[in-house]
N, CA, C and O atoms as a GROMACS GRO file, in nm:
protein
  176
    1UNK      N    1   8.150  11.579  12.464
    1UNK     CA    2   8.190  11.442  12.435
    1UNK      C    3   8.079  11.369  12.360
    1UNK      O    4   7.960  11.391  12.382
    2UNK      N    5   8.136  11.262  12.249
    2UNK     CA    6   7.985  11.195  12.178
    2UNK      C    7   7.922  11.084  12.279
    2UNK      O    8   7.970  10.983  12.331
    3UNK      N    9   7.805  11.139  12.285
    3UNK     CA   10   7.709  11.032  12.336
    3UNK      C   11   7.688  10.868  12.364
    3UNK      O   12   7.667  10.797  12.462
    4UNK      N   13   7.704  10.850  12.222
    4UNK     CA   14   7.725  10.717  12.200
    4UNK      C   15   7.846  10.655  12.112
    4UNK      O   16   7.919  10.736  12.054
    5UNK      N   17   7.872  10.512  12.098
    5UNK     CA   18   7.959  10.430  11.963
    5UNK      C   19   7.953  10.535  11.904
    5UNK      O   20   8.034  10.629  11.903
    6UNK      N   21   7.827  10.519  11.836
    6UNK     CA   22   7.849  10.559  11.677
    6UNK      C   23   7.908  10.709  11.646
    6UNK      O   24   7.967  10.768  11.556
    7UNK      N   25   7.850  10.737  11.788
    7UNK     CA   26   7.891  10.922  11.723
    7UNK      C   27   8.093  10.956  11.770
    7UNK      O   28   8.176  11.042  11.739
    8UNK      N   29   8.095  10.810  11.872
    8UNK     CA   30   8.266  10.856  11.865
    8UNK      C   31   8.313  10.793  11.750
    8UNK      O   32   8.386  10.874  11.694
    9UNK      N   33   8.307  10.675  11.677
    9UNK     CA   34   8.351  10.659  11.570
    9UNK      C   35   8.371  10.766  11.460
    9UNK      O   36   8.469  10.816  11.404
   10UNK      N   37   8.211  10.786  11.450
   10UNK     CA   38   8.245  10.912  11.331
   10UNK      C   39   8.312  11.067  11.361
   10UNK      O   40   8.346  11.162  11.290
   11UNK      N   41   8.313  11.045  11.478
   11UNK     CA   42   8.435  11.187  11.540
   11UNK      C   43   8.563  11.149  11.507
   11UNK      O   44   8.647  11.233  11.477
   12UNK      N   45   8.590  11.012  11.510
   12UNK     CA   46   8.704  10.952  11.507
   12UNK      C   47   8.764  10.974  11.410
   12UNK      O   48   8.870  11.035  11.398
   13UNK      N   49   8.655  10.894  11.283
   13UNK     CA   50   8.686  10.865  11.145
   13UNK      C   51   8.758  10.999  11.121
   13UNK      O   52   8.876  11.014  11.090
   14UNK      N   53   8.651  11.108  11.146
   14UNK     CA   54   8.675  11.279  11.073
   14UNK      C   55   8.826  11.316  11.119
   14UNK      O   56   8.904  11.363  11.036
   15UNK      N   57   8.862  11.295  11.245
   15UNK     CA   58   8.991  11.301  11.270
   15UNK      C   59   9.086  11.230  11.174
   15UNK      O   60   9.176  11.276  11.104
   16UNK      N   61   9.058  11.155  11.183
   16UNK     CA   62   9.156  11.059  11.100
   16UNK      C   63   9.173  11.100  10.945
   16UNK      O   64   9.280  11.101  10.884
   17UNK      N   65   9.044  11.136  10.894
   17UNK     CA   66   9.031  11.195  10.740
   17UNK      C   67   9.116  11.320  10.736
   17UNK      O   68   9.214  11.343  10.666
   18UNK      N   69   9.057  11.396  10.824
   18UNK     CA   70   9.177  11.536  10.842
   18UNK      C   71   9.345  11.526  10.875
   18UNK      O   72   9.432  11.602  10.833
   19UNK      N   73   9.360  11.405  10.964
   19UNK     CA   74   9.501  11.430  10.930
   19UNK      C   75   9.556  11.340  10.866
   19UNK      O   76   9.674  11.324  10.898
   20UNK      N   77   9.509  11.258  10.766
   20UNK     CA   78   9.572  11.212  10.647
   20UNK      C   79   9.589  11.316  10.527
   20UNK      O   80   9.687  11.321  10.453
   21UNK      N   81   9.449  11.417  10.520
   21UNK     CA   82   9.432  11.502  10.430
   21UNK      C   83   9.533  11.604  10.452
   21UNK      O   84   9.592  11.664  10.362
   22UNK      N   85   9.556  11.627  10.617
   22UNK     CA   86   9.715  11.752  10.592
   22UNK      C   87   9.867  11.651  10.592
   22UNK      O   88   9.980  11.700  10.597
   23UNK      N   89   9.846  11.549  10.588
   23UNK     CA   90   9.972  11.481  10.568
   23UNK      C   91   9.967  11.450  10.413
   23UNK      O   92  10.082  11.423  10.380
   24UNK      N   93   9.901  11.444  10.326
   24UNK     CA   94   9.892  11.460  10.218
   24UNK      C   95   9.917  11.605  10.139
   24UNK      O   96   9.975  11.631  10.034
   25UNK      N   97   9.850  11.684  10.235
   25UNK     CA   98   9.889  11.822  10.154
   25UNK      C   99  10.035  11.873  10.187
   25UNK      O  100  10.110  11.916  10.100
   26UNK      N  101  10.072  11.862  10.340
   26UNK     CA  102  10.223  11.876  10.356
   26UNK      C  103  10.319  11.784  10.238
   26UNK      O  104  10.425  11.846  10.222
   27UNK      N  105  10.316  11.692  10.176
   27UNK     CA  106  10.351  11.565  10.100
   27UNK      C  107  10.373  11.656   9.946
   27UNK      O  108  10.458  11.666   9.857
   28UNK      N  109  10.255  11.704   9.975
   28UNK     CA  110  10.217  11.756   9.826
   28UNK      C  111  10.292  11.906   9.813
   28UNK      O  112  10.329  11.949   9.704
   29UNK      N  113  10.307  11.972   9.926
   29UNK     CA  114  10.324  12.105   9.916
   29UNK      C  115  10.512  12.064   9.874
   29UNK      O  116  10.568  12.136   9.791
   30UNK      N  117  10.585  11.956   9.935
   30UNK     CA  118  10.746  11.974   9.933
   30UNK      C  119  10.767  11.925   9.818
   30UNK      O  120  10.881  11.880   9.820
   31UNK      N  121  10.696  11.902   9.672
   31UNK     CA  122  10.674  11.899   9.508
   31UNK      C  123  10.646  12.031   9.459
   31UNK      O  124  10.595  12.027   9.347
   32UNK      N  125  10.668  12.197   9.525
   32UNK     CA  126  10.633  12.295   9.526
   32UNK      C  127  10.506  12.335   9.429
   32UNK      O  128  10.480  12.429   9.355
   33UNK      N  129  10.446  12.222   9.468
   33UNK     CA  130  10.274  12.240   9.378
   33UNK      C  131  10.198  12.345   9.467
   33UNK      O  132  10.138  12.437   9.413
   34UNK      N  133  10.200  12.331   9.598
   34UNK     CA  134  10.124  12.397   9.682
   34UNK      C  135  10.247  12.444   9.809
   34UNK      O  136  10.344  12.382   9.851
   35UNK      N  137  10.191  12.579   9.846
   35UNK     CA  138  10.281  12.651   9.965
   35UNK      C  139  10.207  12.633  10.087
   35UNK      O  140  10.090  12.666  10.071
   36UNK      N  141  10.231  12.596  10.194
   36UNK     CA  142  10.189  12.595  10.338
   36UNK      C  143  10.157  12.718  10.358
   36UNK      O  144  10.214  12.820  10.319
   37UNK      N  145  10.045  12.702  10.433
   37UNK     CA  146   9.981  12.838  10.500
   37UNK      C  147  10.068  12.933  10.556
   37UNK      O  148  10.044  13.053  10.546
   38UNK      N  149  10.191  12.878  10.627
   38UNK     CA  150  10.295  12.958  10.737
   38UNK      C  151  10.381  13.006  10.655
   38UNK      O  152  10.445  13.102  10.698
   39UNK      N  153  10.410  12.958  10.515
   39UNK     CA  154  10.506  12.982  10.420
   39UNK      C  155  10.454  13.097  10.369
   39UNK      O  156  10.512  13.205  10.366
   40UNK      N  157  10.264  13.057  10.300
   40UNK     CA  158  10.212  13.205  10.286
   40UNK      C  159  10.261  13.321  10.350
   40UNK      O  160  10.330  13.406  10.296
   41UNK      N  161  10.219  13.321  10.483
   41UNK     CA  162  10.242  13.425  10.565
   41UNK      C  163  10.360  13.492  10.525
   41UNK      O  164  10.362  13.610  10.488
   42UNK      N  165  10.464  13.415  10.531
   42UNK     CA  166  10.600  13.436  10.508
   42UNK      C  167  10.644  13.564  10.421
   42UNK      O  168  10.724  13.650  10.458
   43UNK      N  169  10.569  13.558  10.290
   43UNK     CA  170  10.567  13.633  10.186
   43UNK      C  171  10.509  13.744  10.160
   43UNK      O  172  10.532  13.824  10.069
   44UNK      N  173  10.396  13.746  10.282
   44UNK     CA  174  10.305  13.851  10.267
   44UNK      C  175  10.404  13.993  10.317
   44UNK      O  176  10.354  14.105  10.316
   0.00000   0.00000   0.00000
């Protein structure tokens, strides 16, 4: 667990950056620019 404020904030923030960044890439992938990892699989 973080220690202090500051270090849960920035645990926080990083959470937050990461799942905007896969709600963005899911966003991005159904414009068939990019395939989901599970979709990869799919094909292999």
């Amino acid at each position: 667990l973080p220690t202090s404020h500051q270090a849960l904030n920035s645990r926080a923030n990083i959470i937050q950056l990461l799942n905007e960044l896969e709600e963005y890439l899911n966003i991005k992938s159904q414009f068939g620019s990019l395939k989901l990892h599970s979709e990869i699989k799919n094909y292999a």
